[in-house]
C-alpha positions as CSV (number, residue, x, y, z in Angstrom):
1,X,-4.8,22.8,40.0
2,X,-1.2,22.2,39.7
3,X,-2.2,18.3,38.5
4,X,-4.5,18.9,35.8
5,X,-2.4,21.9,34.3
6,X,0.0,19.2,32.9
7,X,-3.2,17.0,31.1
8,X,-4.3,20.4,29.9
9,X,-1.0,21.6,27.9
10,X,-0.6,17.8,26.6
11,X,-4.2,18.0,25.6
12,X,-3.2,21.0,23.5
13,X,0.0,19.9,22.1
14,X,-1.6,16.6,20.8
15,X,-4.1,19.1,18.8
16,X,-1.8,21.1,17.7
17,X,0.2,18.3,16.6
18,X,-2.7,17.2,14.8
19,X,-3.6,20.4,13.3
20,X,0.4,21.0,11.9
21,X,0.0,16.8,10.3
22,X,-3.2,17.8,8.7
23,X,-2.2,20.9,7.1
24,X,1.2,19.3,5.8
25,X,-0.8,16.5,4.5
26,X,-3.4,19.0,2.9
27,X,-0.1,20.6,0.9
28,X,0.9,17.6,-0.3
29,X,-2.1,16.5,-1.5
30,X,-2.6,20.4,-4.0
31,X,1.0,18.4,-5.5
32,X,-0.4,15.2,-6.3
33,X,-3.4,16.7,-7.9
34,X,-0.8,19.0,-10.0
35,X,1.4,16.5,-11.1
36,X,-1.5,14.0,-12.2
37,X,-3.3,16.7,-13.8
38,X,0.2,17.6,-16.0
39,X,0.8,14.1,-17.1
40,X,-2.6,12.9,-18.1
41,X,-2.8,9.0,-19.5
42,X,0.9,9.0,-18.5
43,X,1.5,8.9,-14.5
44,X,-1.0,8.3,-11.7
45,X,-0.2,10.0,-9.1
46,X,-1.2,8.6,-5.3
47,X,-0.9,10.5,-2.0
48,X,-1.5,8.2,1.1
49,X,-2.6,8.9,4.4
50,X,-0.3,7.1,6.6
51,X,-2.5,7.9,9.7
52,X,-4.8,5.5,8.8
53,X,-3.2,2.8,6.7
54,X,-7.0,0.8,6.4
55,X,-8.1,3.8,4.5
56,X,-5.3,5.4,3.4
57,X,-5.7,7.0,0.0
58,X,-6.4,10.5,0.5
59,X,-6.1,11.3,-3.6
60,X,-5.4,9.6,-6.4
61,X,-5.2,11.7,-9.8
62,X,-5.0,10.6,-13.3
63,X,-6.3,6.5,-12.3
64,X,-4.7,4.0,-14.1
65,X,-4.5,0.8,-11.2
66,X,-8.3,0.9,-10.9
67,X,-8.1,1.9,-7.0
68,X,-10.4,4.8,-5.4
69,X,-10.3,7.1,-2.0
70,X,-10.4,5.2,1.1
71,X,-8.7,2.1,-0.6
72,X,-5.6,0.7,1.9
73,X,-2.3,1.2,2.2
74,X,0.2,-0.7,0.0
75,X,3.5,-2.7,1.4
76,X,5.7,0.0,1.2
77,X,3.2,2.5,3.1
78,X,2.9,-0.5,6.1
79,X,6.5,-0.4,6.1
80,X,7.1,3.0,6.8
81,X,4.6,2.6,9.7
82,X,6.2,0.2,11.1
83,X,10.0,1.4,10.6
84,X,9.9,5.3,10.9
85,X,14.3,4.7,9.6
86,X,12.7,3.1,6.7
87,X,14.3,5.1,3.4
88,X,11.9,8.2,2.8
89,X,12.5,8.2,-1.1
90,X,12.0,4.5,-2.9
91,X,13.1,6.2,-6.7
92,X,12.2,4.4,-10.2
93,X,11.1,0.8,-8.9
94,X,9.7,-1.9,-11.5
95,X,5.9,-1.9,-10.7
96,X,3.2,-3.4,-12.7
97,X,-0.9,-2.4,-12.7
98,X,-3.4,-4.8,-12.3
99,X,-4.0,-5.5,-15.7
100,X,-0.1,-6.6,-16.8
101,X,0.7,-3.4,-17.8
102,X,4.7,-2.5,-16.4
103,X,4.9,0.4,-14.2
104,X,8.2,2.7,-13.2
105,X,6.9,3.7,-9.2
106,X,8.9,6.4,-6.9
107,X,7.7,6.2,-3.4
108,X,8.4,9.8,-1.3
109,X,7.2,9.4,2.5
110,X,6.8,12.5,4.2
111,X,7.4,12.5,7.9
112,X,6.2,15.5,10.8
113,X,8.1,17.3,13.2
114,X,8.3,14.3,15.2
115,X,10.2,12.4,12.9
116,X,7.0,10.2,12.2
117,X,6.0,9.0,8.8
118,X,1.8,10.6,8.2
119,X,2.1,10.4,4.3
120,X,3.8,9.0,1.0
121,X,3.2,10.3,-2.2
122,X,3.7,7.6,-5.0
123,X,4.2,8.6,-8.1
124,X,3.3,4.9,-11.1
125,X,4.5,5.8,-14.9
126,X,2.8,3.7,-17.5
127,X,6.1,2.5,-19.1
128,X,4.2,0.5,-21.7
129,X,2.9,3.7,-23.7
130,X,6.1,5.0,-23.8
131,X,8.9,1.7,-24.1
132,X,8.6,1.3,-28.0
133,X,8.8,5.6,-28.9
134,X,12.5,5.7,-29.4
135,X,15.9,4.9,-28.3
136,X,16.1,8.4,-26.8
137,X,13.6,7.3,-24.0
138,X,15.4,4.7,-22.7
139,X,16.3,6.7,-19.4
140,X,13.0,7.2,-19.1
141,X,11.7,3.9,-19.3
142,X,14.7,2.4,-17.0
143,X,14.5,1.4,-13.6
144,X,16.6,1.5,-10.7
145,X,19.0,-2.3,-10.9
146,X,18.8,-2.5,-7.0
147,X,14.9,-3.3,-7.6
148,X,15.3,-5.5,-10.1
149,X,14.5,-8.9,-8.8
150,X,11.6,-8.5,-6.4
151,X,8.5,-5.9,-6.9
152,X,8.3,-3.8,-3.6
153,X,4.5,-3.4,-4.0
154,X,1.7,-4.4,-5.6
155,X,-1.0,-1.6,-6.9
156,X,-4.7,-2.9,-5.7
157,X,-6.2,-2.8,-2.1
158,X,-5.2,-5.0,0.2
159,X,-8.9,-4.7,2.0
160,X,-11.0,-6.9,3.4
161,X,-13.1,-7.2,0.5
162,X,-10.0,-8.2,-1.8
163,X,-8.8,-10.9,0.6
164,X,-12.3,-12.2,0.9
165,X,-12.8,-12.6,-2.4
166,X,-8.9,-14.1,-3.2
167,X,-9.9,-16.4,-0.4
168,X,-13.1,-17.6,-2.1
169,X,-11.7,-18.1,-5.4
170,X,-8.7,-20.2,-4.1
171,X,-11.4,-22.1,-2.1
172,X,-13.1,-23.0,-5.5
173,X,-10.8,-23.9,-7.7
174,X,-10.0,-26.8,-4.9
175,X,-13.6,-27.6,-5.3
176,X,-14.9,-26.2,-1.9
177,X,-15.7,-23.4,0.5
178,X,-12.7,-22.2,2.5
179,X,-14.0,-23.7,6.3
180,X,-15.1,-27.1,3.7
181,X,-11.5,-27.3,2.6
182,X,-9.2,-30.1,3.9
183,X,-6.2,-29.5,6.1
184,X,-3.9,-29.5,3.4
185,X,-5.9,-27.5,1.0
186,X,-6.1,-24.8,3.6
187,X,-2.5,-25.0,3.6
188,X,-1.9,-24.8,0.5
189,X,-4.4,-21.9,-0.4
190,X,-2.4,-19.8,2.9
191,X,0.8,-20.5,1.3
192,X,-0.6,-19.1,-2.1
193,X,-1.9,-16.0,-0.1
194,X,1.5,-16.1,1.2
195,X,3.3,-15.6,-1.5
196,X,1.2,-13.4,-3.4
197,X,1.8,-10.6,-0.7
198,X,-1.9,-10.8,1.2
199,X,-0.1,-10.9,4.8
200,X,1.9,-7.7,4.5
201,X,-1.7,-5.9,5.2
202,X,-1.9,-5.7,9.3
203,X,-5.2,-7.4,10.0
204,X,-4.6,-10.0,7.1
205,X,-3.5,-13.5,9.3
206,X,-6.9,-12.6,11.7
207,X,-9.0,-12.4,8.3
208,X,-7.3,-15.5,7.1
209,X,-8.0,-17.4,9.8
210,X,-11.6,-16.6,10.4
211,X,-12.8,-17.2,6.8
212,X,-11.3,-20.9,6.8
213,X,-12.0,-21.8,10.4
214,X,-9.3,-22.3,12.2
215,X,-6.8,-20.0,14.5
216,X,-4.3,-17.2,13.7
217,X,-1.4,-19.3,15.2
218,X,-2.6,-22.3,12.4
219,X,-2.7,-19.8,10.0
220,X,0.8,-18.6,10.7
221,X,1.8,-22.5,11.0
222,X,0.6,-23.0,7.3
223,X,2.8,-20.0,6.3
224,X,6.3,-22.4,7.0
């Protein structure tokens, strides 16, 4: 009795605990769908479900980067799972969308009692309708200088599915099939995945490797 008492009560906690995540992440998600719905054309408005970074979009109102419920988490969501000191409000970031438009992002991750990070919500303003109004909107349009140089994120899924078919593109346009490809084609294709941001999704390096043929550690190798 006196053993399984102690299973019992962390049984409970860990449901309650679950319970207290989902309802804090079920409020935040009635704010997302305001703040899209008041800005409409303007400002897509994201909430993420940290829990599950593979399928992490929980809502997403007012669509402008062309991504949909269930779609993965993006860099700075992977981040915050991985560094719960990471900063909890990333504020008016140079983003772009998928199709060239420029973007002015703020990233707010919400954290539980425990101090853990379960959700972001990530707020994109499509600066391009709004950049040539007036002088007055300059503020607006601005974005934080400390982001300047280097985008934080990129807006699309970082899924399987997108890596596949970046994979097979790259493949192609070197005139073969990723396994077909030579060694130093397959390098070369890893360092373009590289760069463009494919590793900074968790599974991405196992994916990598498996589509051309070879192992994780090469895949990593190709990477220097």
């Amino acid at each position: 009795m006196d053993g399984a008492e102690p299973d019992h009560r962390t049984g409970a906690a860990a449901s309650a605990a679950a319970a207290a995540d989902e309802h804090l992440i079920g409020e935040a998600e009635k704010i997302a769908v305001a703040l899209g719905r008041m800005f409409p054309g303007l400002c897509e408005v994201v909430l993420h479900d940290l829990r599950d970074p593979r399928h992490a979009i929980r809502a997403i109102e007012n669509n402008l980067s062309g991504r949909r419920t269930g779609d993965s988490a993006t860099e700075l969501g992977l981040a915050r799972i991985a560094d719960p000191e990471y900063p909890s409000v990333i504020q008016n970031y140079p983003n772009r969308f998928p199709d060239g438009r420029p973007a002015k992002s703020t990233s707010i991750g919400i954290k539980n009692s425990a101090g853990d990070y379960i959700a972001a919500l990530c707020l994109n303003l499509d600066v391009s309708v709004l950049s040539p109004v007036t002088l007055a909107l300059a503020n607006l349009v601005a974005t934080g200088t400390e982001h300047r140089e280097q985008p934080l994120e990129t807006l699309r899924d970082r899924n399987a599915r997108a890596l596949r078919r970046a994979v097979e593109a790259l493949a192609a346009e070197r005139g073969g099939t990723p396994r077909s490809l030579s060694r130093d084609a397959k390098k070369a294709l890893v360092r373009h995945l590289h760069a463009e941001g494919y590793f900074d999704s968790r599974d991405a390096a196992r994916s990598i490797a498996d589509l051309l043929g070879v192992s994780r550690a090469t895949v990593y190798n190709y990477t220097r």
